[in-house]
N, C-alpha and C positions, 0 to 999 in steps of 0.2 A: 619480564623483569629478572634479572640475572643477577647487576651488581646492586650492592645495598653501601651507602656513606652514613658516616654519623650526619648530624647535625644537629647543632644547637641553637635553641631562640633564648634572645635576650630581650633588653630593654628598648623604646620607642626614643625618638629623639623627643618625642612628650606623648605620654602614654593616656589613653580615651577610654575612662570606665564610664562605666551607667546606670543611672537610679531607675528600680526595678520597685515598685510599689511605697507608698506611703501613705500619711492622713489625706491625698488625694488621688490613691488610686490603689489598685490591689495587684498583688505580684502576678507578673506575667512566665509561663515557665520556658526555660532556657530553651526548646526542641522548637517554638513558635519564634523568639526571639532570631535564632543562629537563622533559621528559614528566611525573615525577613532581612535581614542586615548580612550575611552572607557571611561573615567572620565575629570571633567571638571576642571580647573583651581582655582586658588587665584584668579588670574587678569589676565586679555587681555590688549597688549600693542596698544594703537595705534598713529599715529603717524602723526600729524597738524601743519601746520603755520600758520603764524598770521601776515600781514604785512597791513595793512588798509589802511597804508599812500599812498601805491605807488601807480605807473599810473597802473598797472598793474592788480592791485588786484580786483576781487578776484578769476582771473581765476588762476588753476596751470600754473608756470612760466616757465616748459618744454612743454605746451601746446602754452601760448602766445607768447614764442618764439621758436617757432620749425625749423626756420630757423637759427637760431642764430651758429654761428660758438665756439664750446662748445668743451673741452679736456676732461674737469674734473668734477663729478656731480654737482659739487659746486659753478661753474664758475657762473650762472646765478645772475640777480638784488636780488631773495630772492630765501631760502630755496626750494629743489624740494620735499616740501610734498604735500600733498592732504590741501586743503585749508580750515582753519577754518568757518563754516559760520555763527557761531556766534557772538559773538561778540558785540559794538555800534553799531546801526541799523543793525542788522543780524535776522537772523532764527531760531530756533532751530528747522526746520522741514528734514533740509537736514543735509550732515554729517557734525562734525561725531553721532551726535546723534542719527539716525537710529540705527549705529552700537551700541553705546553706552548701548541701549533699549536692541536689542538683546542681548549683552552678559551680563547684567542685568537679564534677563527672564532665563536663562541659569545659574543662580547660582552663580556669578563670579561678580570680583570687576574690575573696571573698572582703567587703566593709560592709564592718556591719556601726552603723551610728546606733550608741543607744543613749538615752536620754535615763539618767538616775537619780533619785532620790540623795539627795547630798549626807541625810541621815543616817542612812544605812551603815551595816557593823561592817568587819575588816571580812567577817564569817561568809558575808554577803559579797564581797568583793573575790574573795579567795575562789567562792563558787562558780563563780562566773569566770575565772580563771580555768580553773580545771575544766568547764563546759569548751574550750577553745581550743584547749590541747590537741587535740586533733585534725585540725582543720589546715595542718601548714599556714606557709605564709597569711596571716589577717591582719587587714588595716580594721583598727578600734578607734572611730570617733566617739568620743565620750563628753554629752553634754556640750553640743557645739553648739553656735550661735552665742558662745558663754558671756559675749559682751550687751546682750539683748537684754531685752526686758519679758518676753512672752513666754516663756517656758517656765513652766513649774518650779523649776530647779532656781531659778533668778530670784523666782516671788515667795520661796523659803528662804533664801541664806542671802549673803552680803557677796557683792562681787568679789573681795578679797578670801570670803569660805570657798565659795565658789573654785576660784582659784587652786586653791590647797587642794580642796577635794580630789580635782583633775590631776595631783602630782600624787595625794593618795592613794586613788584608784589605779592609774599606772601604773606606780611602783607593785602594787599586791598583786595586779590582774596580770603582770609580767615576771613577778616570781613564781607562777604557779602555769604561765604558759609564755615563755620564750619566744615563743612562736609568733606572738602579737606584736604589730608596730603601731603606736598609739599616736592620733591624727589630732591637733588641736586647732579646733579652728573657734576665729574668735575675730572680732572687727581688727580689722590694719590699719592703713592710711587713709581714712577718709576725708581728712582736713591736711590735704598738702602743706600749709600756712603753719602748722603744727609740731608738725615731723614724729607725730608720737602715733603709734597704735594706739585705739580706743581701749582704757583702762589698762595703759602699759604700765604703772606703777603695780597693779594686784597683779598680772598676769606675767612678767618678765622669768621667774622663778618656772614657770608650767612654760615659756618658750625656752627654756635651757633645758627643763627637763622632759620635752616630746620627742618623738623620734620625726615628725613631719608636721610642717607649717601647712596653712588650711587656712584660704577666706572665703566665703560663699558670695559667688556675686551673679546677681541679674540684672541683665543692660536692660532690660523694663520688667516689671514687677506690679501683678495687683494684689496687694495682700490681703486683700477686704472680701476674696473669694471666700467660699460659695454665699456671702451674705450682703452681697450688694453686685451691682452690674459697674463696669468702672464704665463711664463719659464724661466727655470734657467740662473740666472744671471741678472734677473730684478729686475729694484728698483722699484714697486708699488704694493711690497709685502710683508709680514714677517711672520715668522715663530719663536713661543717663544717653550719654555716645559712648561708642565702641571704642574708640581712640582711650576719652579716660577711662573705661573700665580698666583697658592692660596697663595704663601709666599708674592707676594708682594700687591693682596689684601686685606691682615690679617695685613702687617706693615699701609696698609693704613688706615685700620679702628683702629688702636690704633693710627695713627697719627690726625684722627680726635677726637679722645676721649681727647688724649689731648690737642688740642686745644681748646678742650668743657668743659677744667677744670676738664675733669677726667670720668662727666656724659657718659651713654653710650647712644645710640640712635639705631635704625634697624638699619644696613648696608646689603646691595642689590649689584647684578649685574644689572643695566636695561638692559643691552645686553650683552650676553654669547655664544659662538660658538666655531666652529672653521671652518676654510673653505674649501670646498670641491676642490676649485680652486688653490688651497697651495697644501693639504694634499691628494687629492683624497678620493672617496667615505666613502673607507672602513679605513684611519687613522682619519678622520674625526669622523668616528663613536667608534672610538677608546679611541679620545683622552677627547670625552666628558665624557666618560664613566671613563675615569681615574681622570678626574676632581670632578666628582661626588663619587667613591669610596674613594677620599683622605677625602672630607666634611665626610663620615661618618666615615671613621677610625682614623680623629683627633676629632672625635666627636665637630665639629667647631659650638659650641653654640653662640659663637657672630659671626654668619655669620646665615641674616632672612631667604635670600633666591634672586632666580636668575631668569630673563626672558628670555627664547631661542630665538633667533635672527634666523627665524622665522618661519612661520608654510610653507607656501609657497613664495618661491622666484624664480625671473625669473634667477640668477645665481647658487652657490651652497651654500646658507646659509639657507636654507628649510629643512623643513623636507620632503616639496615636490620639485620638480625644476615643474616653472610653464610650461605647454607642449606649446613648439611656435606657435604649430597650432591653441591653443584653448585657452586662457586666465582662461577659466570655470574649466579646467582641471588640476588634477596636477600629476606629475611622484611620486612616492614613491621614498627615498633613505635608504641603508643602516641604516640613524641614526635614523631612525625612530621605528622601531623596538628594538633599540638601548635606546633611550627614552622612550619610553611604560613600559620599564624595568624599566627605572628611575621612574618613573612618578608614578609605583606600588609598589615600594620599600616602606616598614613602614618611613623610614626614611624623606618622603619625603611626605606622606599622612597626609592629617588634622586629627587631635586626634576626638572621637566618645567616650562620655563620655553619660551612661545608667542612667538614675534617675525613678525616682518614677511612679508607674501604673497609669495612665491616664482613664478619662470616655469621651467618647463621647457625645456633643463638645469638641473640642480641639484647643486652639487658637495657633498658630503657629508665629513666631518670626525670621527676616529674619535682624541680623544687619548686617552682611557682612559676606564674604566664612568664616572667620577664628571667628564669635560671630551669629552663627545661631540653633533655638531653633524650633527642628521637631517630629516624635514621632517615635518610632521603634514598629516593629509588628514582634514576632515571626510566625516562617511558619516549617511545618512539609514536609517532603518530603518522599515515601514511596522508591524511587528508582530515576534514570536518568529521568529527565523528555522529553515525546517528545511536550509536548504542557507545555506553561507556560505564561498567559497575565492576564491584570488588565486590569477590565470593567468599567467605570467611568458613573457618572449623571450628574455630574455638571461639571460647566465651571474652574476648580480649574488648577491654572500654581505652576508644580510641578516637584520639580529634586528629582528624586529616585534610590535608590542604591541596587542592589542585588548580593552576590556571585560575588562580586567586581567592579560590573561592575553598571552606572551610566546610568540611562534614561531622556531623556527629555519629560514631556507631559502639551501643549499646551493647554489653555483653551477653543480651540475646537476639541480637542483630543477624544475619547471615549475608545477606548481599544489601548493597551499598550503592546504589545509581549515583553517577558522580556525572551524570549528564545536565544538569543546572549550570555546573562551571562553564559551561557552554552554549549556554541561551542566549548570553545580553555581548558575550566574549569568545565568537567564532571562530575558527582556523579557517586562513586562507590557503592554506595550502598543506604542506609534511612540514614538519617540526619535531625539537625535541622539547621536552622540558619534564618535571621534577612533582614527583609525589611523595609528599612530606607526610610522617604517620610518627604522631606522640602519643603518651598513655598517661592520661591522669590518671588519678585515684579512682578505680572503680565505683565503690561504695560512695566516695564525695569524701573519704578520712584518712588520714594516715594513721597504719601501723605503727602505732608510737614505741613494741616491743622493741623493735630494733633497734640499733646502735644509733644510729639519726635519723627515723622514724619521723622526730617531732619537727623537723626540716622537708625530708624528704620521702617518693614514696616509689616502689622500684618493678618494673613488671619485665619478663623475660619474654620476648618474641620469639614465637619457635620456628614458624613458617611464617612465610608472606601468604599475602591473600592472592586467588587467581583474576587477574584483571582480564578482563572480556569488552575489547576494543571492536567495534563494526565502524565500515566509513560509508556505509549503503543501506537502504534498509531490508529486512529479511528476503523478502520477494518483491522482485523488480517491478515497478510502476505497469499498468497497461493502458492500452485508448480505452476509453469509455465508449 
């Protein structure tokens, strides 16, 4: 490896993050995740409440009351997420910040949806501001689902509180971290007949004032989990097509354009599926896939992009189903394989833009998955290789990409087998191609000291690694 080139990643022609634990499933951590799916994300979802005031808090509320006489997930005093512990007088040593760290270190922007008490002081908002400052780029879903009925947040305040809240909290949680881009998501166009988003009179005021539009949609859906079995002829299920899912997401982001005066903004799915409890394994893996090939044969430029709902779940909205025996464990399904497809599709991969030869030192530039500045190294290959790793000296935290395939190395990492990019994706012969090497945030935080710290986070390449290429294996085959 001789020369070194810049290069930058940018933005997807519609970018693929993914839900990473919730009230049905527990976080899976990012070193298991990259292994399986072979490249790493925009953003990891995860998913918090926020309720300070109750007698309750801050234990989970299907914890505190685990006796409680319960139908429905949503029956409980508050939200059944995993509970924020930041906050006024909070932590930031327990979740979700561990996890937030980890998928930081791992190349990826962090959403974090948290569901809040509408009560709460400006004190309470401010805090929860300054807990974010550090995390560069975050998408802040706050109180989504806000056109619903089942969330805490609904069954305290009036839709139009509601509303307010989410331009309140904003405003405070972005005076105190810039850094934050706040996600609203809320029913769209569900009655085409209509042409109005569900509660567009309360909510028009919170679509002017978010930075990204957000509708959560699943092409089948059993909401009645884990407390009934859905078969036919049950009502705590539904089943839409794949055609209207994307027509009536698309009438919805022109519904909010217009009510934004015309301006356009991202539009997102935070949550995209379909469910395996509806549709069974293999239409499930079916109908993602048909969802996905319409995005690119309408060439859907106003649509940013979408988050899978989720990596593992204890029912079927995983791409693993979590194993009952083992929590640690999770099943493969169909769509997983199904996504890996998606997920390597151009159409769906951050753009890789080559610039100018580089000398070592090289200062390296990490603002987020879609504004990161790394260096590319051409690599020669004589044939299939059976050995292929990078020998490291220093302590450098670094996401590297070869022959498509994405490494993680830890800053107490020393060598780096990069022979996986090569298992399912052989050489048939000598070739050249390109080893891409980025540097997120070590720690999983930026330096906020610096000049723009709260944007960006900056590491200095002293040397490259020694790559150790074999196209044979150590000692030559014999007869038996």
């Amino acid at each position: 490896m001789e020369k070194i080139y810049r290069i930058t990643m940018g933005s997807a022609k519609c970018a693929v993050d993914l839900g990473d634990g919730s009230e049905r499933g527990e976080y899976v951590d990012q070193d298991y995740i990259l292994q399986r799916l072979g490249r790493p994300h925009r953003s990891i979802s995860l998913m918090y409440c926020y309720y300070p005031l109750d007698e309750q808090w801050p234990a989970r509320i299907s914890e505190a009351m685990k006796d409680a006489d319960v139908s429905f997930q949503w029956d409980y005093p508050y939200d059944d997420y995993f509970t924020y512990k930041g906050g006024l007088g909070g932590s930031m040593e327990g979740e979700p910040f561990t996890y937030m760290r980890d998928i930081r270190r791992h190349g990826q922007d962090v959403t974090l949806t948290l569901t809040i008490d509408p009560a709460v002081t400006d004190e309470h908002l401010a805090a929860i501001g300054d807990d974010l400052r550090t995390f560069g780029r975050l998408f802040l879903r706050i109180n989504h689902e806000a056109t619903g009925n089942w969330f805490s947040f609904n069954k305290r305040a009036t839709y139009q509180e509601v509303a307010d809240f989410y331009c309140r909290a904003s405003r405070i949680i972005k005076e105190h971290a810039p850094n934050v881009q706040t996600v609203l998501c809320i029913g769209g166009v569900e009655h085409p007949e209509t042409g109005e988003i569900e509660k567009e009179k309360e909510f028009s005021q919170a679509v002017r004032e978010t930075d990204i539009w957000s509708v959560d949609k699943y092409m089948s859906l059993h909401w009645g989990w884990p407390y009934d079995v859905a078969e036919p002829g049950g009502t705590t299920h539904k089943r839409g097509s794949v055609r209207e899912t994307y027509e009536h997401t698309k009438l919805s982001y022109e519904r909010f354009r217009y009510i934004n005066g015309g301006k356009e903004k991202p539009m997102i799915m935070s949550e995209f599926n379909s469910d395996g409890d509806v549709t069974g394994a293999y239409e499930q893996a079916e109908m993602v896939k048909m969802f996905c090939d319409i995005l690119k044969e309408e060439k859907a430029d106003w649509f940013t992009g979408f988050t899978f709902y989720q990596f593992r779940d204890r029912g079927r909205l995983g791409l693993e189903i979590e194993d009952p025996n083992n929590k640690n464990v999770g099943i493969e399904q169909p769509v997983m394989k199904t996504y890996k497809e998606i997920i390597n599709d151009e159409w769906f991969m951050p753009s890789m833009t080559c610039g100018e030869e580089q000398e070592l030192p090289v200062r390296l530039r990490w603002g987020s998955s879609e504004d990161a500045e790394g260096i590319a190294v051409p690599v020669h290959f004589d044939g299939d290789p059976h050995f292929c790793e990078l020998a490291f000296e220093d302590d450098s935290n670094l996401m590297i990409e070869l022959n498509g395939r994405w490494f993680y190395k830890s800053p107490e990492a020393k060598t780096i087998d990069l022979m996986p990019a090569f298992y399912e994706n052989r050489l048939n012969g000598a070739c050249d191609m390109t080893l891409k090497i980025f540097a997120p945030p070590a720690t999983g935080e930026n330096d906020i000291s610096t000049e723009d710290g709260i944007y960006n986070y900056y590491y200095t390449l002293e040397k490259l690694p020694v790559l150790r290429i074999r196209t044979s294996p150590v000692e030559p085959s014999v007869d038996r």
